[in-house]
Backbone bond lengths (Angstrom), bond angles and torsions (degrees), N, CA, C in turn:
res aa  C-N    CA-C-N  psi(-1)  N-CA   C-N-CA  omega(-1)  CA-C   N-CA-C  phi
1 X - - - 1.448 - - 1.519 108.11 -
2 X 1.212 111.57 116.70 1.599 112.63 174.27 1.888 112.27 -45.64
3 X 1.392 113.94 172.71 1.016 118.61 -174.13 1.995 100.11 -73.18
4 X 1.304 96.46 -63.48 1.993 111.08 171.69 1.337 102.04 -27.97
5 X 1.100 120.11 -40.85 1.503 125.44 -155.88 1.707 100.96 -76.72
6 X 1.263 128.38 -39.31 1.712 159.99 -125.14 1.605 80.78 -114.28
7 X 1.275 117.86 -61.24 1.320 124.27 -171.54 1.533 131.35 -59.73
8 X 1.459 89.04 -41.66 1.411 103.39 170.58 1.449 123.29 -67.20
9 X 1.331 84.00 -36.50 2.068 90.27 177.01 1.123 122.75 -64.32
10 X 1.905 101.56 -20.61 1.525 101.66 -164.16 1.671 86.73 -89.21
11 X 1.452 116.93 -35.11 1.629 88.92 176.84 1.050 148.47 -41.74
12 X 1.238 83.54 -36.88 1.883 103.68 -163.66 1.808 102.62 -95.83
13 X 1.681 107.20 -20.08 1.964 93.24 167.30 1.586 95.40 -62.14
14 X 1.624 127.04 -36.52 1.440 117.72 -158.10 1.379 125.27 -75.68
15 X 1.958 97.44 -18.95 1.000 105.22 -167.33 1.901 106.91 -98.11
16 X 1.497 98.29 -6.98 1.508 102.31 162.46 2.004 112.82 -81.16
17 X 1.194 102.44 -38.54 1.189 121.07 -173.84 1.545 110.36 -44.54
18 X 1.594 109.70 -62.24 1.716 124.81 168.95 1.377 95.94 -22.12
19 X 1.542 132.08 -91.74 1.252 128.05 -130.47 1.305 108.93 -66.33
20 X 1.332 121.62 -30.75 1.328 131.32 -171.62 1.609 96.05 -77.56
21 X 1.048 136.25 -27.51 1.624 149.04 174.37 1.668 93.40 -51.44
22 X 1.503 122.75 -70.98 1.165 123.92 167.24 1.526 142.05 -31.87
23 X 1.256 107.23 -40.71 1.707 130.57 175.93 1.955 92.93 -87.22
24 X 1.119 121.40 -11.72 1.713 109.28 -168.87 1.946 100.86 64.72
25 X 0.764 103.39 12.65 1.773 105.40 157.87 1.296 89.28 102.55
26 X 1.225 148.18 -13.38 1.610 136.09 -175.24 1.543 95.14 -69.78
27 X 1.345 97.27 144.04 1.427 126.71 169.00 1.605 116.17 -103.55
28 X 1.377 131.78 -7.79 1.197 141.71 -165.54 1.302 125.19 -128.05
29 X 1.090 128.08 99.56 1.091 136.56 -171.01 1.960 132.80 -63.77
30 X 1.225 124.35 115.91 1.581 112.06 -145.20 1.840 107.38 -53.18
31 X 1.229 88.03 -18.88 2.233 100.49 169.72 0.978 132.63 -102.20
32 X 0.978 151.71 123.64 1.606 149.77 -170.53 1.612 105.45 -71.14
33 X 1.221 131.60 106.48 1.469 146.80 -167.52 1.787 110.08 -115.95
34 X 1.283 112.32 97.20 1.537 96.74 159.54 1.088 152.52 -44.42
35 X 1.099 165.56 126.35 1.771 162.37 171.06 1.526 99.65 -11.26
36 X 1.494 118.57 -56.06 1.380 121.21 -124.68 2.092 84.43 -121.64
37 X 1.527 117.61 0.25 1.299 100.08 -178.20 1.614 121.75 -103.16
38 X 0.765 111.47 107.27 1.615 149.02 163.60 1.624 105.51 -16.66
39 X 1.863 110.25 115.71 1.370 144.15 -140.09 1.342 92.04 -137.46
40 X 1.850 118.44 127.21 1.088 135.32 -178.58 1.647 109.38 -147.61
41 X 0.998 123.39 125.43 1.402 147.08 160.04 1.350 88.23 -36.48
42 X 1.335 110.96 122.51 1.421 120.13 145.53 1.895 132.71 -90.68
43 X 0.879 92.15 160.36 2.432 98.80 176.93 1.696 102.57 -31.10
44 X 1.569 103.52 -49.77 1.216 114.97 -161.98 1.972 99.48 -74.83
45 X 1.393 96.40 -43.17 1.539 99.49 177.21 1.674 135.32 -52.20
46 X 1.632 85.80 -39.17 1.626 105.96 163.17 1.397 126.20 -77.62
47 X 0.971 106.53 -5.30 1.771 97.49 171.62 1.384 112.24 -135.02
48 X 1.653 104.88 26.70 1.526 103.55 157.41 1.502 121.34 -89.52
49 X 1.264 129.24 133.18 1.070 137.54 157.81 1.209 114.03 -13.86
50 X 2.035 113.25 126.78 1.372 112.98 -139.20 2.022 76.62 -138.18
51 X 1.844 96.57 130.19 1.556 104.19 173.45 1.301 98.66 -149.38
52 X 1.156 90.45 120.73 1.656 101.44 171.23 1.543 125.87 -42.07
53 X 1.256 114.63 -18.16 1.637 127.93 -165.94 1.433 94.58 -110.51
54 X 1.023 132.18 -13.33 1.571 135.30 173.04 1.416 120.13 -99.31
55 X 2.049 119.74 84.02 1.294 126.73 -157.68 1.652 98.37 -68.74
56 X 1.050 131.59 -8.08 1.126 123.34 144.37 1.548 145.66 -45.43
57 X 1.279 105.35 -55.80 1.674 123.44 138.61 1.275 115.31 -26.09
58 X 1.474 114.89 -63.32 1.554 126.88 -148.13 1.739 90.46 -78.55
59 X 1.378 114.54 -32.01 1.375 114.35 -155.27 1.798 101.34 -56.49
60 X 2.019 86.42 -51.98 1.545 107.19 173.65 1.523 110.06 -34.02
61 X 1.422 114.14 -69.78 1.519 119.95 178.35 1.403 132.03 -42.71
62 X 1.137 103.12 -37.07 1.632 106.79 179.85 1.885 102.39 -79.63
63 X 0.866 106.52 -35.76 1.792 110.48 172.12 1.647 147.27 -80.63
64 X 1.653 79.63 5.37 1.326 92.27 166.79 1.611 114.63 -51.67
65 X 1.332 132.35 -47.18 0.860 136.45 159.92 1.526 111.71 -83.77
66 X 1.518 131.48 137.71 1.156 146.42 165.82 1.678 116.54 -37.64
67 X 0.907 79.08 117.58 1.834 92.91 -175.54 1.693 111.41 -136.13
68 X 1.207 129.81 127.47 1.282 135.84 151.76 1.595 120.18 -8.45
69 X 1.295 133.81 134.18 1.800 113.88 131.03 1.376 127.61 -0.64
70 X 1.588 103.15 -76.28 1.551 130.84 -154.22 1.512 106.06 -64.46
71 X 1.899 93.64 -30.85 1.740 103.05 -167.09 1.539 89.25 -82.35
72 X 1.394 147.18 -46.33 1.309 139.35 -148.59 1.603 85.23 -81.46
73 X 1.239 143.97 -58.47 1.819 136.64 170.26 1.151 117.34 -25.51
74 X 1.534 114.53 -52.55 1.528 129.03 174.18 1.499 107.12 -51.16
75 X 0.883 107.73 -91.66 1.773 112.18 177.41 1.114 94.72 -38.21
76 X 1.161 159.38 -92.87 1.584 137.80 -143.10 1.069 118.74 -70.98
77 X 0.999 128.39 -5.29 1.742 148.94 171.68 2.051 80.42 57.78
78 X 1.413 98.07 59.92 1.514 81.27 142.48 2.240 122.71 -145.09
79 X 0.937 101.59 -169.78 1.865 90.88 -170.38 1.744 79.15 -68.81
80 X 1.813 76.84 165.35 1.355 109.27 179.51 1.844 121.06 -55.19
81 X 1.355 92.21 -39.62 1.627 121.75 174.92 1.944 105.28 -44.35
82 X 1.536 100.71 -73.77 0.978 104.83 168.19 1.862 133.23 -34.15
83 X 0.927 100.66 -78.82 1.622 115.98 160.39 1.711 104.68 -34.36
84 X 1.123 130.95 -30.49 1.305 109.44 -158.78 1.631 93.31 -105.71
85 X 1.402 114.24 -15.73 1.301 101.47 -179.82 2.138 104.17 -84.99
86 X 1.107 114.25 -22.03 1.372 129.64 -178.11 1.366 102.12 -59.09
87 X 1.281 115.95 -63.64 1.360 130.54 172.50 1.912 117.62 -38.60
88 X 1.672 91.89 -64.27 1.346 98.45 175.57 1.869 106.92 -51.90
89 X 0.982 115.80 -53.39 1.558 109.08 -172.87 1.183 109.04 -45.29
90 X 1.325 132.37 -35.69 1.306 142.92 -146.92 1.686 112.07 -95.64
91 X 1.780 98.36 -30.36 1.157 115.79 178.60 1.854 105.61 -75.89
92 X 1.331 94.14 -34.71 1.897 101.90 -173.62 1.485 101.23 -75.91
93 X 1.059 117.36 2.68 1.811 109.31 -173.30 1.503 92.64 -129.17
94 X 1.357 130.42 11.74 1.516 148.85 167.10 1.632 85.95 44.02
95 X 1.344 124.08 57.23 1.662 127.15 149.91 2.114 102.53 -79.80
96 X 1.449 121.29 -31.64 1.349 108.71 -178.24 1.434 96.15 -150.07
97 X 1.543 97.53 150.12 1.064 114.63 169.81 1.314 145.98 -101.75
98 X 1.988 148.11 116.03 1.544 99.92 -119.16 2.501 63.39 -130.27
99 X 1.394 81.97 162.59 1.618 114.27 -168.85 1.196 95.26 -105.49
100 X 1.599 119.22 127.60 1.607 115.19 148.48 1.445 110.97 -77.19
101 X 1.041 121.63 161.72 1.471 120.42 163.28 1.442 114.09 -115.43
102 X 1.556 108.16 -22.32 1.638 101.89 161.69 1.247 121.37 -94.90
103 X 1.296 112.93 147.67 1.667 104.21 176.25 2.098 92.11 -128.03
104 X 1.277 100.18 -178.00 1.260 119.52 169.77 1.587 119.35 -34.60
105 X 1.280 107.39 -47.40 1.326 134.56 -159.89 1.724 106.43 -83.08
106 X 1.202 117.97 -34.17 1.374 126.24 -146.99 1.520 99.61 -66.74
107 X 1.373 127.38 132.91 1.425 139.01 167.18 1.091 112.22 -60.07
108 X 1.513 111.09 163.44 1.322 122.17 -175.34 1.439 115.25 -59.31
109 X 1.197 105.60 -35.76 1.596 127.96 -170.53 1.669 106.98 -64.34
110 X 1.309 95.30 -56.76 1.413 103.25 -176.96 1.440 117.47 -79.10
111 X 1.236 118.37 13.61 1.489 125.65 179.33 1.572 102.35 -114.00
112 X 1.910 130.93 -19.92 0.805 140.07 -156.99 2.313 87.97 -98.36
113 X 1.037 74.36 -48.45 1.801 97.28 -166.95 1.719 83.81 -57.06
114 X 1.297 140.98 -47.96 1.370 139.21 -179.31 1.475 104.45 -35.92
115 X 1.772 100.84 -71.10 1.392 123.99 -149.55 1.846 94.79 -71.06
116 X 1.270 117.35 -9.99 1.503 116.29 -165.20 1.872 90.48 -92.84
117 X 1.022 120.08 -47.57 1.369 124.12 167.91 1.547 135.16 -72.27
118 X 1.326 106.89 -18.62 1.445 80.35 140.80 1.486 126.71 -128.48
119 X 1.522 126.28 25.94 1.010 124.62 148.66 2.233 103.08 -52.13
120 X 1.118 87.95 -75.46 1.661 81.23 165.04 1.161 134.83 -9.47
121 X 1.294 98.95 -72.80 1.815 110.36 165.17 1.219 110.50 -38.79
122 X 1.141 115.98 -54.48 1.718 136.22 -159.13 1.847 96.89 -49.50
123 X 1.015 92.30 -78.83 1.675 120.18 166.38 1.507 122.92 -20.24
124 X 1.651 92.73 -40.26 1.565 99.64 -163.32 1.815 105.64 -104.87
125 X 1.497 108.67 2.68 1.598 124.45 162.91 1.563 103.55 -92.08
């Protein structure tokens, strides 16, 4: 294996490594959070002390406006895992507040019409 080759790998173990650095290595989030349910900055979220190096912070920031799960993963370019435990913290310190969009009730249609929108989204990050 070339040296370039050696290097790169080590980036990218480090650069997988970070996010999980953030969560303290948990992959699981203390709430069960869907892909597709919808994350908002809360009163309390907005006037917490804001650091760029604190993806916690950032989580706040990107959610000022309502955004997906999938969309807050996207932007941080990290796994889904990650994000959902970020989220959950954020939710336990009631900085955001997160929306199902499915409930019990929801039709086929309207469960299809979900998955069609944010594949979309998906697409359009």
């Amino acid at each position: 294996m070339s040296e370039a080759r050696r290097r790169e790998g080590g980036r990218h173990a480090a650069s997988l490594a970070r996010p999980y650095a953030w969560t303290a290595g948990r992959t699981r989030p203390a709430v069960d959070l869907p892909v597709e349910a919808l994350v908002e900055t809360t009163i309390e979220g907005r006037t917490a002390p804001y650091s760029a190096t604190n993806p916690l912070a950032v989580v706040t920031q990107l959610c000022l406006h309502q955004r997906s799960v999938a969309e807050v993963a996207a932007h941080l370019n990290v796994p889904l895992g990650v994000a959902r435990v970020l989220i959950g913290d954020l939710l336990s310190a009631r900085q955001v507040s997160v929306r199902d969009t499915l409930t019990e009730d929801t039709s086929w249609d309207e469960r299809n019409d979900l998955l069609e929108r944010v594949l979309s989204g998906l697409r359009a990050l």
